[in-house]
Kinemage of the C-alpha trace (Angstrom):
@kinemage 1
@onewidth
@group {chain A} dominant
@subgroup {mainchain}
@vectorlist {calphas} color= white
{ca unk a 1} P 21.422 32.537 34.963
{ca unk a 2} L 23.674 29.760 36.537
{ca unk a 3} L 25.237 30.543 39.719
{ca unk a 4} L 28.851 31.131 38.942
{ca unk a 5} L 27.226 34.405 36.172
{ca unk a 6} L 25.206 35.436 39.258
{ca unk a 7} L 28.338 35.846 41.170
{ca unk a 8} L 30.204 37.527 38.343
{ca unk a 9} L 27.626 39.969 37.933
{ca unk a 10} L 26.831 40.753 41.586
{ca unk a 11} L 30.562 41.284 42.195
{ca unk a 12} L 30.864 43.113 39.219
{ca unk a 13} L 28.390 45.556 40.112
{ca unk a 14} L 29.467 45.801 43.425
{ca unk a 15} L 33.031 46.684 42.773
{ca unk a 16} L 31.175 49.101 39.802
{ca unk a 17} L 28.755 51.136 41.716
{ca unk a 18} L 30.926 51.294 45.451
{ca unk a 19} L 34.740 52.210 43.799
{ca unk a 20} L 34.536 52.721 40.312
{ca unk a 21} L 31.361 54.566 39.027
{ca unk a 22} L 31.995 57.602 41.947
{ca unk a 23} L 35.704 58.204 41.167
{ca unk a 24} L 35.240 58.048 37.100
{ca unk a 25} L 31.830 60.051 37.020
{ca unk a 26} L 33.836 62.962 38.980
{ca unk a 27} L 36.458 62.756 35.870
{ca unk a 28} L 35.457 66.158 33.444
{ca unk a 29} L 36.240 64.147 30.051
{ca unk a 30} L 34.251 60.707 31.262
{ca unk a 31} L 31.392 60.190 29.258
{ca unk a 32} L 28.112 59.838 31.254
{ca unk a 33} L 24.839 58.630 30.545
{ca unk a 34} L 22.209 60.086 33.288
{ca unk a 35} L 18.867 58.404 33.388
{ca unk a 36} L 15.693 58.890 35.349
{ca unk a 37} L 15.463 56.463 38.946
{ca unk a 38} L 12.028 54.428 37.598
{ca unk a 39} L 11.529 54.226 41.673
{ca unk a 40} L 13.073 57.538 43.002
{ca unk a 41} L 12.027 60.036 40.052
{ca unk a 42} L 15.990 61.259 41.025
{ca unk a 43} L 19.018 61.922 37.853
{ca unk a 44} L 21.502 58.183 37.740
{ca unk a 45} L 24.250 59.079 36.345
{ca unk a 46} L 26.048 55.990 34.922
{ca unk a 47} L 29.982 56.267 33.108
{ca unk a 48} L 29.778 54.413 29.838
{ca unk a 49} L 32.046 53.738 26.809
{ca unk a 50} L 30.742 54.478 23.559
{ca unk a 51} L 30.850 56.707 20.438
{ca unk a 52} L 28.929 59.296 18.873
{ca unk a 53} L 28.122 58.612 14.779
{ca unk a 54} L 26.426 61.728 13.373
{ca unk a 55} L 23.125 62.443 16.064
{ca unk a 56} L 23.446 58.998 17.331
{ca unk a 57} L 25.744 57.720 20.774
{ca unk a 58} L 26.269 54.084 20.731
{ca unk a 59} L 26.784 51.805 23.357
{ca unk a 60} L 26.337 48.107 24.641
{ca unk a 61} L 25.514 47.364 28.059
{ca unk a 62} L 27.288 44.467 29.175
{ca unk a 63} L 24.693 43.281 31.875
{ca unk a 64} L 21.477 43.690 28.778
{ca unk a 65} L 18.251 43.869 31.126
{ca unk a 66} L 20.511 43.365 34.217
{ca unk a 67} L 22.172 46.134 34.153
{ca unk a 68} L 19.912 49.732 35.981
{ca unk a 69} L 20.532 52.052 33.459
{ca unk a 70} L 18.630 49.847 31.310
{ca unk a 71} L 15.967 49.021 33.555
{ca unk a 72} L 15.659 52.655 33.815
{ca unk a 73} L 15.559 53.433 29.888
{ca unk a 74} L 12.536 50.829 29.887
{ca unk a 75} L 10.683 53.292 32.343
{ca unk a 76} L 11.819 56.404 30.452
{ca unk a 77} L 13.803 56.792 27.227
{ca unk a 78} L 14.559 60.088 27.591
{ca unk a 79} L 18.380 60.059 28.805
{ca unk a 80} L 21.318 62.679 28.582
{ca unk a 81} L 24.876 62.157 27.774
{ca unk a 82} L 27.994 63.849 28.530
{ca unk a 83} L 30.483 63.895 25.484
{ca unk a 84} L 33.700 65.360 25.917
{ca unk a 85} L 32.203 67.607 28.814
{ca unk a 86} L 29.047 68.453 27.764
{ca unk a 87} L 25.495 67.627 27.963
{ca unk a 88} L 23.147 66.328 25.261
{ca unk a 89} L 19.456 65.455 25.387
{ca unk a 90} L 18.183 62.003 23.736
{ca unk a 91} L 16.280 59.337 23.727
{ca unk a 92} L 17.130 56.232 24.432
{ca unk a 93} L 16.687 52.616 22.047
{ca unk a 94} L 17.468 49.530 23.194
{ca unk a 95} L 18.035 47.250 20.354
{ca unk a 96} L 17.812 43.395 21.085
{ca unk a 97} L 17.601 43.104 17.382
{ca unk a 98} L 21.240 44.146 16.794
{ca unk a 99} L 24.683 42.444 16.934
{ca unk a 100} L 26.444 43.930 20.527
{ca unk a 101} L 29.557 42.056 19.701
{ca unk a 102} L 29.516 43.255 16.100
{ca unk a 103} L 29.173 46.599 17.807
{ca unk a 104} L 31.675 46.647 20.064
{ca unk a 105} L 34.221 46.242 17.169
{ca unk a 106} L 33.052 49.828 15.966
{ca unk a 107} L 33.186 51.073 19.502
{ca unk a 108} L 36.494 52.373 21.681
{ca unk a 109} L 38.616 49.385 21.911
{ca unk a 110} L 39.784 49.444 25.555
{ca unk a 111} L 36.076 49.511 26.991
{ca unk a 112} L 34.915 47.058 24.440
{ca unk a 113} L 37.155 44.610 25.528
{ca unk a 114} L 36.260 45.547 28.496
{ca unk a 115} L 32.903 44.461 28.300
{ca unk a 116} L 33.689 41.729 26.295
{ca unk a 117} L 35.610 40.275 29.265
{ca unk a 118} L 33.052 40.964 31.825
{ca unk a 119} L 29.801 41.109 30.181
{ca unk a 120} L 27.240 38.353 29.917
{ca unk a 121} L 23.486 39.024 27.813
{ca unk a 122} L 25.180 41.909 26.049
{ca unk a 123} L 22.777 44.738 24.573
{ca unk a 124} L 22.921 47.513 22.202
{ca unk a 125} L 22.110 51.081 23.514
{ca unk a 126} L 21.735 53.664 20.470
{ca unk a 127} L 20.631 57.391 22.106
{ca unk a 128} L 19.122 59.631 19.256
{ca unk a 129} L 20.725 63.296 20.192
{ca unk a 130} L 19.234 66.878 20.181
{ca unk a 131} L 21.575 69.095 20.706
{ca unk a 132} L 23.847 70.307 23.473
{ca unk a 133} L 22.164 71.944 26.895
{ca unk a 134} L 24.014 73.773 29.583
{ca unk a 135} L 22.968 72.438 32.565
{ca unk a 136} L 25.589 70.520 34.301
C-alpha cells in the first residue's frame, strides 16, 4: 500500500470509529452489522450500507482485508444484522471472487458512492440470514 492510501485509510478510520460509527450506531433505523472481537471474544458492532435480496444482506467493505469487521468475519462467520430495527442471525461470506464495484451499482446509492470515493481493495460481504431474534 503506498503511503499517501496508508494515510487515507488511517484517517479514514480514525474519523470512522472516534465521530462517526458512535453517533450513527445509536440511530434506531441504521443498519448494523455486529461481529465477534477475534481478540476480545466481545459483540463489534459496525454501521454498514447495504441491501437485503431474499435471505441474503449485501455489502462491500471499502477497506477489503483492512477493514475489522472483516478481519473479524475471517475468525468467525457467524455475524448479526440490524435491518430496519431488528436483529437477524447469519453467516458471513466474503467473496474476493465477485465484482464490488459491479455491486455497489445494485446497492443504496448514497453509501455506494460513498465507498466508491473513499474505498481502496474493495470487497464483497454477502450474510446468508435466518430469521429475526429479539435480542437487542
Amino acid at each position: 500500500m503506498s503511503r499517501d492510501n496508508d494515510l487515507r485509510f488511517r484517517i479514514t478510520t480514525t474519523v470512522q470509529r472516534r465521530l462517526l460509527n458512535p453517533v450513527v450506531r445509536r440511530m434506531p433505523l441504521q443498519t448494523l452489522l455486529e461481529t465477534t472481537g477475534r481478540v476480545s471474544g466481545l459483540p463489534r458492532r459496525t454501521p454498514v450500507g447495504g441491501r437485503r435480496v431474499g435471505d441474503s444482506f449485501w455489502l462491500v467493505s471499502e477497506f477489503g482485508d483492512r477493514s475489522q469487521y472483516v478481519r473479524n468475519i475471517h475468525a468467525d462467520p457467524k455475524v448479526r444484522v440490524r435491518l430496519g430495527g431488528r436483529w437477524y442471525e447469519g453467516t458471513a461470506h466474503l467473496l474476493p471472487d465477485d465484482d464490488p464495484v459491479a455491486r455497489l451499482r445494485s446497492l443504496p446509492r448514497m453509501n455506494s458512492t460513498a465507498v466508491r470515493a473513499i474505498g481502496m481493495n474493495l470487497l464483497t460481504v454477502r450474510v446468508d440470514l435466518a430469521d429475526g431474534d429479539a435480542r437487542a
